[in-house]
Structure formats: C-alpha cells, structure tokens
N, C-alpha and C positions, 0 to 999 in steps of 0.2 A: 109654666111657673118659673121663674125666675131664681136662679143658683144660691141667692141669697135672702130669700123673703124668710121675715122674722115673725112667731107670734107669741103671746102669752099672756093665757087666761083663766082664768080664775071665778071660781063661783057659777061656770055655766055647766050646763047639763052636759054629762063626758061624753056623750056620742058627740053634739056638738061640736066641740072643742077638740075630738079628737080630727073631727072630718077638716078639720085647715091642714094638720101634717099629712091627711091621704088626700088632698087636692088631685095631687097628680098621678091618681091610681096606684100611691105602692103600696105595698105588702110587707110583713112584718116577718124577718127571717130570722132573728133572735132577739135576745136581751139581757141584760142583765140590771141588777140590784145595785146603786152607790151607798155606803154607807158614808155621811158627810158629819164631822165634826160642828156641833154647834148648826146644826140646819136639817132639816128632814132629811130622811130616804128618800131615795128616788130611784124609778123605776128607768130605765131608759130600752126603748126601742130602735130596734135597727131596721133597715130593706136592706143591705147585702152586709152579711160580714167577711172582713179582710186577714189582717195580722191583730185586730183588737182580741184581747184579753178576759178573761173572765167572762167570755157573752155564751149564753145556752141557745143553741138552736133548736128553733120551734122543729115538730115533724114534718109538718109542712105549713107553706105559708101563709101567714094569718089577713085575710081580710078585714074593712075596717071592722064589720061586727064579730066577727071573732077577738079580735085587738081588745075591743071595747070589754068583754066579757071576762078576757084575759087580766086587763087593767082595774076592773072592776073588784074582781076578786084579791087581785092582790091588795089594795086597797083597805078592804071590808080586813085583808089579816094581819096590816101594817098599824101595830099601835102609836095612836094619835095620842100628843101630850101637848096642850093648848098652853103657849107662853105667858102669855095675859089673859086669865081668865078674870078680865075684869066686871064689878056689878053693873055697869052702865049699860052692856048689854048681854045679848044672847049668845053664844058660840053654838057651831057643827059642824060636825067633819066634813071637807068639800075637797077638791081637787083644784091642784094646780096645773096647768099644761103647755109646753113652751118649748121653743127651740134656741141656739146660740147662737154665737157669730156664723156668718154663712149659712145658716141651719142646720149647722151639727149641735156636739154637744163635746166638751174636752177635746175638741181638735179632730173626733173621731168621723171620717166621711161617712162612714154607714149610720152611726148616729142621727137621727134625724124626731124623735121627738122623747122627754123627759115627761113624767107623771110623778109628782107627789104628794103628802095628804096635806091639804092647806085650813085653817083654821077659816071659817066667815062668821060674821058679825052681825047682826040683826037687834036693832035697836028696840028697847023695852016701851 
C-alpha cells in the first residue's frame, strides 16, 4: 500500500470501513480520545506509538476484529447530538472513518486511522 493512500467513510458497516486502514495487516497499539471544539469526538488509532501524547497502550495488539469491537463500544458510549435534526428526514447514529494527509492524523505517524460518531440521513 502506498505511504499515502487516503480514505473516508461514512455510513458503511465499521468492519468494512475499518478493514481499508488494516489493508496492509497492521495492528492497533494504542489510542487515544480528541476532544474537538465545534465537531465530534474522535477516537484515533495508532500501529506504533513514538513521542505522541496522550495515547493509552492497548495490552496487546489489537487486530482488525478486536479494533472493531474496541471502536464499537466506544461508540455505543460517545454521546451523539444530531446538528440538524431536521423533519425532512430520518437521522442514526452511524460512524465516520478516515485518514489525513499522508494517512496520519495531526501530523502523528503512528496515527493512522480516526473513528467518530456521524449523524446519516434516511429520507421519509
């Protein structure tokens, strides 16, 4: 896989969407929680932590269905507050999932994939 392949998805079932950031077999060696002003939480995953800050290492390393189980839950305990709950349609809490420039995340190399709770839409 290439040093800098980008993705980011929205609305797909999270194993899916998790399996593009483990393309290239890695494993999940910590993480940590962003709290972002004016924009969801976010979960971010690492495969090796360096000098970055605030990251909790897992016990040992998480495969992609461990990950998934891991992201899952935090999820299900991150409260979702829908911006536009408008009556045109339906809202549910869904997942976003994504990488950055290079595919990190804040510049972070071990950084390599973001999870947060995204609002979908479903027409009445």
């Amino acid at each position: 896989m290439a040093d800098n392949y980008r993705f980011d998805v929205s609305g797909a079932d999270l194993t899916t969407a998790l399996a593009l950031a483990f393309v290239d077999n890695r494993t999940v060696k910590g993480w940590r929680v962003q709290a972002r002003q004016d924009e969801p939480p976010r979960l971010i995953l690492y495969w090796y932590v360096g000098n970055d800050k605030d990251v909790t290492l897992t016990p040992a390393p998480l495969n992609l269905e461990a990950s998934v189980a891991l992201v899952q839950q935090w999820l299900d305990a991150t409260p979702w507050d829908p911006k536009h709950p408008w009556n045109e349609v339906q809202t549910k809490k869904g997942s976003r999932v994504y990488n950055e420039q290079w595919g990190h995340l804040d510049g972070a190399h071990g950084a390599f994939v973001a999870v947060e709770p995204y609002q979908l839409w479903y027409g009445k």
